[in-house]
Structures are given as C-alpha cells and as structure tokens.
C-alpha positions in Angstrom: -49.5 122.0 70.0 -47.0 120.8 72.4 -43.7 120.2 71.2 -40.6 118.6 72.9 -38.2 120.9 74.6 -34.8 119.4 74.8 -34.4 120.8 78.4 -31.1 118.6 78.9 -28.9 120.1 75.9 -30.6 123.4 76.4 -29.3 123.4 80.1 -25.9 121.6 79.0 -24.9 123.8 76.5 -24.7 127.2 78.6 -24.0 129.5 79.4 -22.8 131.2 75.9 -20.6 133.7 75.2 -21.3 136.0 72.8 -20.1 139.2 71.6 -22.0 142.8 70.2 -20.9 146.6 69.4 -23.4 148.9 69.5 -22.7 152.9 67.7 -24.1 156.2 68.5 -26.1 156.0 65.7 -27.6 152.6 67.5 -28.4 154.5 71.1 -30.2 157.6 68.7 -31.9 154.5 67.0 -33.2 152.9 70.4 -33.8 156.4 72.2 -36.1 157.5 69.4 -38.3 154.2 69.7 -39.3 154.7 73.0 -40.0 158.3 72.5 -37.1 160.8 73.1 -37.9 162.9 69.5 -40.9 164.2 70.6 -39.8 164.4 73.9 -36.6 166.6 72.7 -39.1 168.9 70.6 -40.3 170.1 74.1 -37.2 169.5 76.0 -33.8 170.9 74.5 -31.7 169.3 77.3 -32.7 165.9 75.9 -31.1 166.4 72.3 -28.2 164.4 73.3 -30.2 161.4 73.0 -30.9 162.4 70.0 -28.0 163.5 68.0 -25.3 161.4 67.1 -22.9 164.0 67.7 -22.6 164.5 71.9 -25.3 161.1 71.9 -26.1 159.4 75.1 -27.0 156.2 75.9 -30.2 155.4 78.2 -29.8 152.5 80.7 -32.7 150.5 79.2 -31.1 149.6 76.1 -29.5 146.9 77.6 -32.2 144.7 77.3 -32.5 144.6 73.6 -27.9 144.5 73.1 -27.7 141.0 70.7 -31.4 140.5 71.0 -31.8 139.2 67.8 -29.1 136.3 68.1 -30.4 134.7 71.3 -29.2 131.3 71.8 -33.2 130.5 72.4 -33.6 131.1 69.1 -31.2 127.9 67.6 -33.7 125.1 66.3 -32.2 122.5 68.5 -33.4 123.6 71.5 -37.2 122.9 70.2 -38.4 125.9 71.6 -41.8 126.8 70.2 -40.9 130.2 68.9 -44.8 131.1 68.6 -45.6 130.0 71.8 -43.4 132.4 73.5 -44.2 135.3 75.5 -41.6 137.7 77.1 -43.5 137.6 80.7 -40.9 140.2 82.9 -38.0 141.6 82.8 -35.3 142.8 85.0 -32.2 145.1 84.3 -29.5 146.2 87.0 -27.5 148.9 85.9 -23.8 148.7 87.1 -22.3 151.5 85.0 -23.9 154.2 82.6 -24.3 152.9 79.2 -21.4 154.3 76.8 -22.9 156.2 73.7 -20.6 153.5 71.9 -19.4 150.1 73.2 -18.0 146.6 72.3 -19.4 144.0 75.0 -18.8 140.6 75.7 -22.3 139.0 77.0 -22.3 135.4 78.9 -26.0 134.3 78.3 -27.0 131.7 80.7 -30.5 129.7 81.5 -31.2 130.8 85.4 -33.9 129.1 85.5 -36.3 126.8 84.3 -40.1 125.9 85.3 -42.2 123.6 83.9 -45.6 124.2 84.6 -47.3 120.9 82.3 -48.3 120.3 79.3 -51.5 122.1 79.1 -49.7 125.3 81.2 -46.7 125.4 79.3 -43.0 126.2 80.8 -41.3 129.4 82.2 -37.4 130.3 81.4 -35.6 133.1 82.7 -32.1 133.9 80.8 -29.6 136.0 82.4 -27.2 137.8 80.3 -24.6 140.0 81.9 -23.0 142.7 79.5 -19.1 143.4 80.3 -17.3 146.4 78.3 -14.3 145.1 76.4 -12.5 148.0 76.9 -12.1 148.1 80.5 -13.8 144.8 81.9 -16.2 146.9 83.5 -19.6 145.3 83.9 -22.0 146.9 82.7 -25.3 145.4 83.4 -27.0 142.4 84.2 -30.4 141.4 82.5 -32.9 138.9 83.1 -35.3 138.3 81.0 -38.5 136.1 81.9 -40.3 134.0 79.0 -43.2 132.0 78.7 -43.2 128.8 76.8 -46.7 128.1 76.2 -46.1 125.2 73.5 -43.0 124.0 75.4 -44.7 122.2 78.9 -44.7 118.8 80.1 -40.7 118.0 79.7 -40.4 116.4 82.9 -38.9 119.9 85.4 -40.3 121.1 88.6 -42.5 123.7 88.7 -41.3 124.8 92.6 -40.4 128.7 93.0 -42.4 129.6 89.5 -42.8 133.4 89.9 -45.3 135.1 91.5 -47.3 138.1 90.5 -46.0 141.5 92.4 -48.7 143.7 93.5 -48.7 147.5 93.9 -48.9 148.8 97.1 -52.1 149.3 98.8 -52.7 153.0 98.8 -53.3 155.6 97.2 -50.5 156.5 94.2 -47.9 159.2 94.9 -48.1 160.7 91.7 -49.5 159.9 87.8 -47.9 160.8 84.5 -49.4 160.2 80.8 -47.3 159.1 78.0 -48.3 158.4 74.7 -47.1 156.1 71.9 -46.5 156.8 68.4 -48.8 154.9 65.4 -45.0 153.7 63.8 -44.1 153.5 67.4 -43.3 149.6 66.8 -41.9 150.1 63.4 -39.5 152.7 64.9 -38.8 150.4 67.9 -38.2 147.0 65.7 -34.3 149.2 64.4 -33.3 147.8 68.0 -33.4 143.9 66.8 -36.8 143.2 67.5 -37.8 141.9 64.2 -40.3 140.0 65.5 -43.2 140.0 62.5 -46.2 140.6 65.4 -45.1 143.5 65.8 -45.4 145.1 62.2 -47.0 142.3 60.0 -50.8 143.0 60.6 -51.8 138.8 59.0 -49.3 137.7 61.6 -51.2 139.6 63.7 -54.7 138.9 63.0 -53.6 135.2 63.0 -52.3 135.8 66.4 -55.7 136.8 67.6 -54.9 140.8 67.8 -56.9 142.9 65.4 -53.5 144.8 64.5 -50.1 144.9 64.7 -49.0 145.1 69.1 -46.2 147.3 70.6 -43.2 145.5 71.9 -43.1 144.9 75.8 -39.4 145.7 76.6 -40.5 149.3 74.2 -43.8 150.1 77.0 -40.9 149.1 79.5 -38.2 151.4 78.4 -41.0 154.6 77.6 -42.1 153.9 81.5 -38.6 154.2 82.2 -38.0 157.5 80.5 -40.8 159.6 81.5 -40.5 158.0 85.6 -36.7 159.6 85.2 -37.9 162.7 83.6 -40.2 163.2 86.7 -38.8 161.3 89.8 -34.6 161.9 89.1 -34.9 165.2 86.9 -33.8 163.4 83.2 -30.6 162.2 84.9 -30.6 158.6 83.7 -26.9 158.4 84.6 -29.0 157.6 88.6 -30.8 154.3 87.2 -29.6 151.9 89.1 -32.9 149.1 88.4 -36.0 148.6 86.8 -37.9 145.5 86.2 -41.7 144.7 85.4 -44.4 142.1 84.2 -45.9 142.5 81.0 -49.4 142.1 81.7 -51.6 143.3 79.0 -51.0 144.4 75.3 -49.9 147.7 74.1 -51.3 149.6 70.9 -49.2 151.4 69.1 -51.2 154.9 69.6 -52.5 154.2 72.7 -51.8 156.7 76.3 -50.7 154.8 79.0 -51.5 156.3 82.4 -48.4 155.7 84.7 -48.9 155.7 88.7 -46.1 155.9 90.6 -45.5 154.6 94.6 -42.3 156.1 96.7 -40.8 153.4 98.7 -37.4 153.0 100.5 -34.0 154.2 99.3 -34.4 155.4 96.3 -36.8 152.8 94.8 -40.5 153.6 93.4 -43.5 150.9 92.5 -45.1 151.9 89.4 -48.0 150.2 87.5 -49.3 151.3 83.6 -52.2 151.2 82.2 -53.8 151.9 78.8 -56.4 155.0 79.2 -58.6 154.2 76.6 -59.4 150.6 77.4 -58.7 151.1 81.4 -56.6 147.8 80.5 -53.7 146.9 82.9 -50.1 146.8 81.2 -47.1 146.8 83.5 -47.5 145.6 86.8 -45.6 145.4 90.1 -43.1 147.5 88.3 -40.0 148.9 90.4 -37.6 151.6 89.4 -34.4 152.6 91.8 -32.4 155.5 91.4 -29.2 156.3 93.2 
C-alpha cells in the first residue's frame, strides 16, 4: 500500500541537529557484534576491542551512532516504516573513532528520488559526526534507503543510483568469515532494534523463514576481516568503505569475501553467502591510507 510521503516538510524541516555519547563499554558492545570475540580468542592483539579497559573503537561504528532516533523515524514524515530497506551505505572516516566520545550529528536529506508509485522512492541521508570536545570531524555517513511504500509523491527520478560492478577479472584474493546464530541478537545492543531482525513472526510475515542479519552488521564484519588481511588489523588506516546490500544474510551463514586491488590505497570487494552461492554485498570499496 502506498502511502503519502510529505516530501515538502520532510525536505523543509532539515537538516537536524542532534546530539549522542557513546562509552567504552558501547564500542566493546558494537565490536563484539560484528565478530571481534571470537576473533580475539585467536588473536591476542585484538583484545583491545574487546575490553573496556585499553578499548578501541573500529571506524564502522559510525554508521549505527543515534541510529535509533533518526529523524525518518517521526510519524509526520509518513514514511512507510515497513516498506523501508537500507539499500547502501557509505562512511568516510576523517579521524579514528575515540573509544569514548560526545558528538554533535547534523542529519540532512541529500537526496531524494522518486521512482513511482508501483517502484517506490529512494532517500539518502547524510549525517556528519563532529567531536564536542575538539570540533573535530569525525566522519561523514550516508546512508541510502529504499521506500518501497512511499512512491509516486510527485520528485524526479533523474540521477537515481546505479548498481557498481566488480571489476572484470579474476579476484586478488578471498577470505571466509562466518557469522554467529545470536549474531543479530548480539548486533541489535548497537540501536538496531529493528523486530526483523530477532522476532521470528515478524519475520515469517516479512516473507523470510527466520529472523535476517542486519546489513550495516555484514558491512562492518567485511570491514574487519578486509583490515585484518589487506592493512594488518590497523583500523586506525580506514579512510572509506561503502557497499550495496544486495541479498539477505543468515545469521550462521559463511560469507565468502573477494577482494580487487585498485589505485591508492582503495580495494573492490564483493560477498557472498557460501552455502546458497547468494550475492550479498556488491560493488563494495574499502580505502586505506
């Protein structure tokens, strides 16, 4: 069912400031959900993400800082909540994440496509995260959303994205990584209390026979396990990622990651799930510097 997107007082009432602290407690929190415990088991230079006590940040949690108090999320914007998908997203790094931080975030709409009624519309909010401390930004986010419910309002659909293909040749290199069964239970601490995710009858009514893993969690193990081989665990040298969700994640399921070297720095990289040879994250690109 379609329903009317006020696209007028949606684009009128940004951009938004908002404001968020996060603790080292919060970092141990998100760098267990996309798999740091069991990588630390293995890996004793990786305790300090985590342990509260010398804790460190990793660059990815910027995407999910205020998550759950979006300004997407007030009623008047008649977004249909249901009908949205989190399509890409995009994070440049400015500055290493602190372990613990107070930041002031100015949310704005970047853009806003509107593909029809019966195609839905496409939103991409930009949030840039600023350290209160020292005014330092920190990084800037963009996060890319389908509105399948929300079509039809009237927009443009000129300079919609496009799909980003890998390159075409051979891989450089391939690396495994496997989720967790609670993986998503683990992962929904961050702010991501999105009932899909954990609810199996929300599930089921979705369409999915269980309970899916969250996009910006497939994202943010990618990003570990491409640091831990191409920039020897030094996550301080993220300086980008982004990615389009393009299939659904399992909690349990292997993803097999290939990997492309390009120019300064920067790699393509691609996911898929093993067991269903399903494609997951696509035209993914990773720079380190």
């Amino acid at each position: 069912m379609v329903r009317p997107l006020q696209a007028d007082t949606l684009l009128a009432d940004g951009p938004w400031a908002q404001s968020h602290g996060w603790s080292a407690r919060d970092a141990v929190i998100y760098n267990l959900g996309i798999g740091f415990g069991a990588a630390a088991v293995d890996d004793p230079r990786l305790l300090p993400y985590v342990l509260e006590e010398e804790a460190l940040a990793f660059p990815t949690m910027a995407g999910v800082v205020n998550m759950d108090d979006s300004p997407l999320l007030r009623p008047a914007y008649g977004i249909d909540l249901a009908g949205m998908l989190h399509g890409e997203e995009a994070m440049e790094i400015l500055r290493p994440l602190p372990a613990t931080c107070q930041v002031a975030i100015t949310a704005e709409i970047e853009h806003l496509w509107d593909k029809g009624a019966e195609r839905g519309a496409i939103l991409r909010l930009r949030r840039t995260l600023v350290d209160t401390a020292n005014g330092d930004a920190l990084a800037i986010v963009r996060s890319t959303l389908l509105l399948r419910g929300n079509g039809g309002f009237g927009g443009s659909a000129a300079g919609v994205p496009r799909q980003r293909l890998a390159p075409e040749r051979p891989a450089d290199g391939r690396i495994c990584a496997t989720t967790r069964p609670e993986q998503a239970l683990l992962y929904r601490l961050t702010g991501d209390r999105n009932p899909l995710h954990n609810d199996p009858p929300t599930a089921r009514a979705a369409g999915y026979p269980r309970p899916i893993l969250m996009g910006l969690c497939s994202l943010g193990i990618a990003a570990r396990v491409l640091t831990a081989r191409l920039a020897d665990g030094d996550a301080a040298c993220v300086r980008a990622i982004e990615v389009r969700f393009a299939g659904i994640v399992f909690p349990g399921d292997s993803l097999d990651i290939h990997w492309w070297t390009l120019a300064d720095g920067a790699f393509a990289f691609e996911a898929r799930v093993i067991a269903r040879d399903a494609l997951v994250l696509s035209g993914g690109r990773i720079r380190f510097g």
